[in-house]
SETORRO-81553 format. One line per field, with one value per residue (C-alpha): x, y, z; residue in three letters. Coordinates in Angstrom, 2 decimals. Example, Ala and Ser with C-alpha at 12.3 -4.5 7.8 and 13.67 -1.06 7.14 Angstrom:
2
x	[12.30 13.67]
y	[-4.50 -1.06]
z	[7.80 7.14]
resn	[ala ser]
This chain:
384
x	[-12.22 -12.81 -10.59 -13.15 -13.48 -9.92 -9.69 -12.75 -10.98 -8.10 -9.86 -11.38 -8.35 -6.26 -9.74 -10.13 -7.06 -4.24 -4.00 -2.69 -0.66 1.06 1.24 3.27 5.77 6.30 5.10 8.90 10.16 7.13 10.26 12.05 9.24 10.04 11.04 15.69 16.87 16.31 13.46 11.10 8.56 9.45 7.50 8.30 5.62 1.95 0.30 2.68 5.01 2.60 0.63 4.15 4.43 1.17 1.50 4.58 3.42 -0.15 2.68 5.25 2.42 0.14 3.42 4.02 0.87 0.77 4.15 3.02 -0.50 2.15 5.33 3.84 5.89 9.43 9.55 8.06 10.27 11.11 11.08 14.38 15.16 11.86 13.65 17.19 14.78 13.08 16.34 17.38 14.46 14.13 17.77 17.60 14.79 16.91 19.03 16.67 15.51 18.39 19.86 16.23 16.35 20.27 19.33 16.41 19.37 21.79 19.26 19.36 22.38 22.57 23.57 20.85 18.10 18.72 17.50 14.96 13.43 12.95 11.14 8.54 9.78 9.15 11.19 14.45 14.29 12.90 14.92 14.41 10.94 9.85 11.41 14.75 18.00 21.19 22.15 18.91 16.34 13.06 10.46 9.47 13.14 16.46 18.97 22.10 25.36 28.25 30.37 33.35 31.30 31.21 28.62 25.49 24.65 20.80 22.20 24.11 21.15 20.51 17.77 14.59 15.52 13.14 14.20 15.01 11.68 13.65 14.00 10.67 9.85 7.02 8.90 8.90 11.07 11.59 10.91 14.29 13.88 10.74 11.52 13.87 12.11 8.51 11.09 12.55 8.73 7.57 11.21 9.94 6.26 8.23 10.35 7.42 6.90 10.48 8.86 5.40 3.22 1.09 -1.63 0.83 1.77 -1.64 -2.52 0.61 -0.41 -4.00 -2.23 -0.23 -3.43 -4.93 -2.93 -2.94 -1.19 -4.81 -6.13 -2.82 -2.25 -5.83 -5.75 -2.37 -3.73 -6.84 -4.72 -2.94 -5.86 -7.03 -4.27 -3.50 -5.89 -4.11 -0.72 -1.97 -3.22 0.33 2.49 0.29 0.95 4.44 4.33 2.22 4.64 7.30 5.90 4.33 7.84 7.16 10.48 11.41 8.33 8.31 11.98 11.23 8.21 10.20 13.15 10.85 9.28 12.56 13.72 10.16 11.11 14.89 13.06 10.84 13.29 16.17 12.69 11.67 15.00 15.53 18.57 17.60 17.99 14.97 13.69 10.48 12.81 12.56 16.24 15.89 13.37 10.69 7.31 5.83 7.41 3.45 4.01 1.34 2.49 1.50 -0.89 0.45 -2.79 -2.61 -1.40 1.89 1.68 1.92 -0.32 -0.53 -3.21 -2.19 -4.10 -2.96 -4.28 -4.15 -1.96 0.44 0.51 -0.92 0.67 3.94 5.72 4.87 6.48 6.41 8.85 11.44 11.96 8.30 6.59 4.03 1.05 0.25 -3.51 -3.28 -6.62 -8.20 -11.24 -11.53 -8.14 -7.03 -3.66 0.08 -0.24 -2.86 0.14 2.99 6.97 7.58 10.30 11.14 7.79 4.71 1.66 -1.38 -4.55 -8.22 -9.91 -11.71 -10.59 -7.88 -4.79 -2.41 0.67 2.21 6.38 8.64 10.62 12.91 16.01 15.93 16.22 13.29 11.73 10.99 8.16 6.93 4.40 4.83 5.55 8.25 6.06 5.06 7.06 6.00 8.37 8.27 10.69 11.36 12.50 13.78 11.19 11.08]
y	[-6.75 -3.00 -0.14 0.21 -3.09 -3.86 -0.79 -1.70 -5.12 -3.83 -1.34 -4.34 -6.32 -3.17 -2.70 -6.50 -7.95 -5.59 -3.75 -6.52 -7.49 -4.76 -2.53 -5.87 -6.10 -1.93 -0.42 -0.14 2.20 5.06 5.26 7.59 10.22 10.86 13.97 14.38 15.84 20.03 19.78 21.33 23.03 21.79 19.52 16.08 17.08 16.77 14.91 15.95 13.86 11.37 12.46 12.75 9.08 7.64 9.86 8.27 4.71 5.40 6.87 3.70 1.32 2.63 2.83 -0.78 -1.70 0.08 -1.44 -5.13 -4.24 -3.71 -6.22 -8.60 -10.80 -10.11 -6.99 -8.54 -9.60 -12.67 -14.73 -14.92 -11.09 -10.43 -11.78 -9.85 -7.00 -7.48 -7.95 -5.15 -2.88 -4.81 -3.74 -0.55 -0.03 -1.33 1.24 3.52 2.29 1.93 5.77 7.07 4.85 6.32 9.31 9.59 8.13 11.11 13.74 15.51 16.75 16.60 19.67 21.51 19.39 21.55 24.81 23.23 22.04 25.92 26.28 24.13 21.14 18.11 15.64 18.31 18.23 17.37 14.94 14.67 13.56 17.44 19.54 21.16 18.55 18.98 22.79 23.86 26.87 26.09 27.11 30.82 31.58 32.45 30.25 31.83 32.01 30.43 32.34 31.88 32.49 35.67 38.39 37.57 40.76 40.60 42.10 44.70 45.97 49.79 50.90 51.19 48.71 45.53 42.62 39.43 37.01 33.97 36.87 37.56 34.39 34.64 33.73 30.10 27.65 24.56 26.11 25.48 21.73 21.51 20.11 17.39 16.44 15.66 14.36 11.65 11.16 9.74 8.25 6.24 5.31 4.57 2.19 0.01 -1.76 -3.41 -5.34 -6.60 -7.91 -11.51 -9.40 -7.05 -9.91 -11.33 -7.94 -7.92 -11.35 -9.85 -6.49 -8.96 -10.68 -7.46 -6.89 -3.06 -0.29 1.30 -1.89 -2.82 0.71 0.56 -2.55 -1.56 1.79 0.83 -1.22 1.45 3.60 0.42 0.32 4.16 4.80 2.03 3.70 7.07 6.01 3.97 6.93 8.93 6.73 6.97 10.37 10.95 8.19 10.22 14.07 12.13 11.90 8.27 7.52 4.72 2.90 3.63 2.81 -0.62 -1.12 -0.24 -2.37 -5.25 -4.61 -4.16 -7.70 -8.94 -8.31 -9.36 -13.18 -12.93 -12.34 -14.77 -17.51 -16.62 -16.88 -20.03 -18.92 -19.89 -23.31 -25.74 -26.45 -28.11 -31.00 -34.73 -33.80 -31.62 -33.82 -31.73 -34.07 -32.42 -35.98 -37.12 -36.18 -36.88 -39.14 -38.77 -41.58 -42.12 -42.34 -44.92 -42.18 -42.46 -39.13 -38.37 -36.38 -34.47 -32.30 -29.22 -26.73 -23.70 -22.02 -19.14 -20.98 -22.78 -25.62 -28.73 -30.90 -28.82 -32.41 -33.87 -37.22 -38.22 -40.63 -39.34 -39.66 -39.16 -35.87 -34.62 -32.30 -30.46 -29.46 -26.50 -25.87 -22.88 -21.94 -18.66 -17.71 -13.83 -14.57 -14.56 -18.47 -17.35 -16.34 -18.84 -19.25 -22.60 -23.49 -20.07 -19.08 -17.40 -18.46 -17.14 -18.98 -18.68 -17.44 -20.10 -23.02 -24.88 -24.52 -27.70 -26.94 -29.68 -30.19 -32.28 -35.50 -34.60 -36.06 -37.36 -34.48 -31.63 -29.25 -26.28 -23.52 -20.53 -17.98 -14.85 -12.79 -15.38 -16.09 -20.02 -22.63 -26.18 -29.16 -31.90 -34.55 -36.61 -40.17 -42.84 -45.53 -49.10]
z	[-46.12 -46.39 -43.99 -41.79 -40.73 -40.77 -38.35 -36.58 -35.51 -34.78 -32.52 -30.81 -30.29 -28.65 -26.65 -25.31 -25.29 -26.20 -22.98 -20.29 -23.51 -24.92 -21.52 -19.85 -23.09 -24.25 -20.58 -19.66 -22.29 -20.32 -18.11 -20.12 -19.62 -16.51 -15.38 -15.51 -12.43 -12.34 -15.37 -12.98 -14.97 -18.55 -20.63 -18.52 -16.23 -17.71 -20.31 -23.59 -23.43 -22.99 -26.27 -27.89 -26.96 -27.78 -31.40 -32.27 -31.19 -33.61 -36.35 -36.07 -36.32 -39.27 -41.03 -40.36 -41.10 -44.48 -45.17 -44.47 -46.28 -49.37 -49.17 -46.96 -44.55 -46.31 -43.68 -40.79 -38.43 -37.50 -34.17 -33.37 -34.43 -31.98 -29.27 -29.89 -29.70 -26.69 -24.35 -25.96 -25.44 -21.65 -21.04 -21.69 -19.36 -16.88 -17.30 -17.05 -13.81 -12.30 -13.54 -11.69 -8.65 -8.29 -9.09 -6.07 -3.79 -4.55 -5.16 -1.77 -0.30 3.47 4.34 3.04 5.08 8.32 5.80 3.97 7.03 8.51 5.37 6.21 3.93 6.26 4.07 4.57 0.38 -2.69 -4.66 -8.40 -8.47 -8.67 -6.02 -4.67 -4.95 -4.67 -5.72 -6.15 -5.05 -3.71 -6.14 -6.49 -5.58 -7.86 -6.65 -4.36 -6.36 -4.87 -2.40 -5.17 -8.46 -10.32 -9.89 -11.36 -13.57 -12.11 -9.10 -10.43 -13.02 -13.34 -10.58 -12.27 -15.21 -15.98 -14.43 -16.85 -17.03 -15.36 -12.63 -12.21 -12.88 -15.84 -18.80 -19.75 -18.00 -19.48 -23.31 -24.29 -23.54 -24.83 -28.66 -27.04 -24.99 -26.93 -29.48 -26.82 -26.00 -29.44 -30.57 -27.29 -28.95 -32.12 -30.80 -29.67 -32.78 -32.41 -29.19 -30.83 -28.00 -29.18 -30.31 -31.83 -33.73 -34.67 -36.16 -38.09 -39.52 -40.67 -42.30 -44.23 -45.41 -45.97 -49.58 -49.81 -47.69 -46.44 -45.23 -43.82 -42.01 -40.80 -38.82 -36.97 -36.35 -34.90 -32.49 -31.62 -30.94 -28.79 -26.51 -26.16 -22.91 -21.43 -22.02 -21.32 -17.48 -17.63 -18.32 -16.09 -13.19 -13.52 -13.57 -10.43 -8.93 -9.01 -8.60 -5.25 -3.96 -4.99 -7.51 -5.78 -6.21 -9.88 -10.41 -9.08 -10.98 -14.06 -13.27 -12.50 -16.50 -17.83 -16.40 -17.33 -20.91 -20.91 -19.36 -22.40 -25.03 -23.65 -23.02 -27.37 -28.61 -26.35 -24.27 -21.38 -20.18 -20.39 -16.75 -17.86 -19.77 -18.26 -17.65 -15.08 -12.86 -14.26 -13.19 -16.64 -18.27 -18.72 -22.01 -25.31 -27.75 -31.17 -33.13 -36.65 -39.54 -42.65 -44.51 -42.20 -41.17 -37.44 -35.68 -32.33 -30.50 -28.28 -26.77 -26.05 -22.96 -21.07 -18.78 -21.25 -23.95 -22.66 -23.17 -22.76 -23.80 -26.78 -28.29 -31.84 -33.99 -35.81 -39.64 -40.07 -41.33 -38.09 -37.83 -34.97 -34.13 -31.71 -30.22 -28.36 -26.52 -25.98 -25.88 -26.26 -24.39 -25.13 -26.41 -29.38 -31.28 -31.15 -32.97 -34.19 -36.39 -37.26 -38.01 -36.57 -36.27 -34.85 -33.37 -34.04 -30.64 -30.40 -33.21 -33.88 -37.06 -38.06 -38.41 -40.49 -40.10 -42.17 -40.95 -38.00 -36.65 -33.61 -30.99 -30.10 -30.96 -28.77 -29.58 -28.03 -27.34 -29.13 -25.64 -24.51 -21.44 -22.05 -24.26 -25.36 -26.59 -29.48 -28.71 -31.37 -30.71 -32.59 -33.68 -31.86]
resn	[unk unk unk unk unk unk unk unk unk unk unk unk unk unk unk unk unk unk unk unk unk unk unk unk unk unk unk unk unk unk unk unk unk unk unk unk unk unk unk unk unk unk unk unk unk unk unk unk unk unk unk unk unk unk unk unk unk unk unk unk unk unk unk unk unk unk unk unk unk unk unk unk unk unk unk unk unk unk unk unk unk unk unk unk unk unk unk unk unk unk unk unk unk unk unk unk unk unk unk unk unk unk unk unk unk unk unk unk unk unk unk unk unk unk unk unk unk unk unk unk unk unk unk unk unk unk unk unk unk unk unk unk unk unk unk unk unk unk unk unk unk unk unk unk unk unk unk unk unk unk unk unk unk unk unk unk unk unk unk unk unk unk unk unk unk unk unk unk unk unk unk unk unk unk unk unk unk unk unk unk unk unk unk unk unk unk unk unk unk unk unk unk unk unk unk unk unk unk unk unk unk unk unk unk unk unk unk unk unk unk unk unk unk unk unk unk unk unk unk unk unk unk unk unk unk unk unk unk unk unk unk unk unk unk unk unk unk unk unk unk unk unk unk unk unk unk unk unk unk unk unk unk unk unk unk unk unk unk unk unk unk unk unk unk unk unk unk unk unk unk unk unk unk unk unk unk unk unk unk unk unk unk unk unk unk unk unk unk unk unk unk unk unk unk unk unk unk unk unk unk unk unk unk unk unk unk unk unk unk unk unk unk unk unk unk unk unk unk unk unk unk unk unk unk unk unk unk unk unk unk unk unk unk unk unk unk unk unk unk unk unk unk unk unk unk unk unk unk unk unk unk unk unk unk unk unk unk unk unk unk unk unk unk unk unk unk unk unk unk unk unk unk unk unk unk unk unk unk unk unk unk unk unk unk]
């Protein structure tokens, strides 16, 4: 398959099913464009640090791409890594959350509501989400020095002298922070490729196939393209959230993602504990046995649905090798791409792939999607 196509499809998949995808898994880590606390007019308000975002993102993932295009799977990483990443990546945009939701509590300092109230400020202040906190001037004005401080030398400049530009207030503010900040922006959109959503990962699996570093980089980058208005009206939002005096709502938005994606990771790696076994009184104990063939080979059928694996409990024999059948119909969600036995494997749309496993133990054997979000079990039993 040429570039174009490759890029073509992965176009399509960002388009169609990447966005609900991707945006739930990476969304979080927009959090860290939002504005610090006194970066009034710098480059954390507007749409570059966005672009910086969504540039490093369509950089990170054509690189991967090309990469997997030329070594193959020997750099793509595996589930268990995948999950390590994503309750990393989810708890760090915790942190995040919580340092902005803290931040809007302390922003405004009391004694200066009584002030900024005569000035026609009906909140009192404006906390970090874009106006006067703690310390500050309004805008337009040079902030007071303390009683205590030393003399600023604006005051004391010869009479007919030109005032400084952050006096008169037409230089550039924020110019200084400018480099940083873009840079924080697309380290950000770099970082996304540690935290692969399913389709992510289904792309990932077709730049492998792809056998050369253009075809490889061009499917990748064509999701990227795919998903970028999605993260654009994304980042956006959180950006309007807050200059709307609105922090609050963002930080919990972003605290609910970032615990979204710690669930996932701890649900992929299989850390958490297994509510849906017969052990807990789970009613999901209707489980599908498998039928064995003359060739003594077991085999099982599960479908894989936008809603879960059904049946989420399978039963087979142990001591005897087993095939599974998963089946889709229409399927562009998180159970298309699935981690069984330390591998990934990703569904047909509409289809069905065998996965074929070697004689087990007795015991089980737990899969999952490749978001974290759904998980299935084999339980392997010991033969009458």
């Amino acid at each position: 398959m040429n570039a174009a196509a490759l890029f073509a499809g992965g176009l399509a998949a960002g388009l169609a099913a990447g966005t609900a995808s991707c945006t739930a898994v990476q969304g979080g880590l927009l959090i860290g464009l939002v504005a610090r606390p006194g970066d009034r007019s710098g480059p954390s308000r507007g749409f570059a640090p966005v672009a910086a975002f969504l540039t490093g993102r369509l950089a990170a993932h054509t690189a991967l791409g090309a990469l997997l295009g030329l070594a193959g799977a020997a750099v793509q990483v595996g589930p268990r890594t995948r999950a390590a990443l994503l309750v990393a990546a989810g708890t760090a945009v915790v942190v995040l959350a919580v340092r902005m939701l803290r931040r809007r509590e302390a922003g405004c300092a009391p004694e200066r509501k009584a002030p900024a109230a005569a000035r026609g400020d009906p909140d009192g202040c404006v906390c970090p989400d874009g106006g006067h906190g703690q310390g500050a001037a309004p805008p337009g004005r040079v902030p007071s020095p303390p009683l205590d401080s030393a003399p600023s030398p604006l005051l004391h400049s010869a009479p007919g002298a030109p005032l400084d530009s952050a006096a008169r207030g037409t230089g550039s503010p924020g110019t200084g922070a400018r480099s940083p900040a873009l840079a924080r922006a697309a380290g950000l959109g770099m970082a996304t490729i540690f935290v692969p959503c399913g389709v992510t990962i289904g792309m990932e699996v077709v730049a492998v196939g792809a056998g050369s570093a253009l075809g490889g980089a061009a499917a990748l980058a064509g999701l990227a393209f795919g998903t970028a208005p999605a993260f654009a009206a994304l980042g956006l939002l959180l950006r309007t959230l807050v200059s709307a005096r609105l922090a609050a709502l963002a930080g919990i938005a972003a605290l609910a993602a970032g615990l979204f994606t710690v669930g996932s990771g701890l649900r992929l790696g299989g850390w958490l504990p297994d509510l849906s076994m017969p052990q807990f009184g789970s009613p999901a104990a209707a489980a599908g046995r498998a039928l064995t063939g003359a060739d003594g080979v077991q085999r099982l059928t599960v479908w894989a649905t936008a809603e879960g694996f059904r049946p989420g409990i399978a039963v087979a024999a142990a001591g005897r090798p087993v095939e599974i059948a998963f089946r889709t119909k229409d399927n562009r969600g998180c159970t298309r791409t699935l981690a069984i036995d330390g591998h990934d494997v990703v569904l047909p749309v509409t289809g069905e792939r065998v996965v074929r496993l070697a004689a087990r133990p007795e015991g089980r054997l737990r899969y999952a999607c490749g978001m974290g979000m759904y998980v299935g079990f084999v339980r392997f039993e010991r033969s009458p």
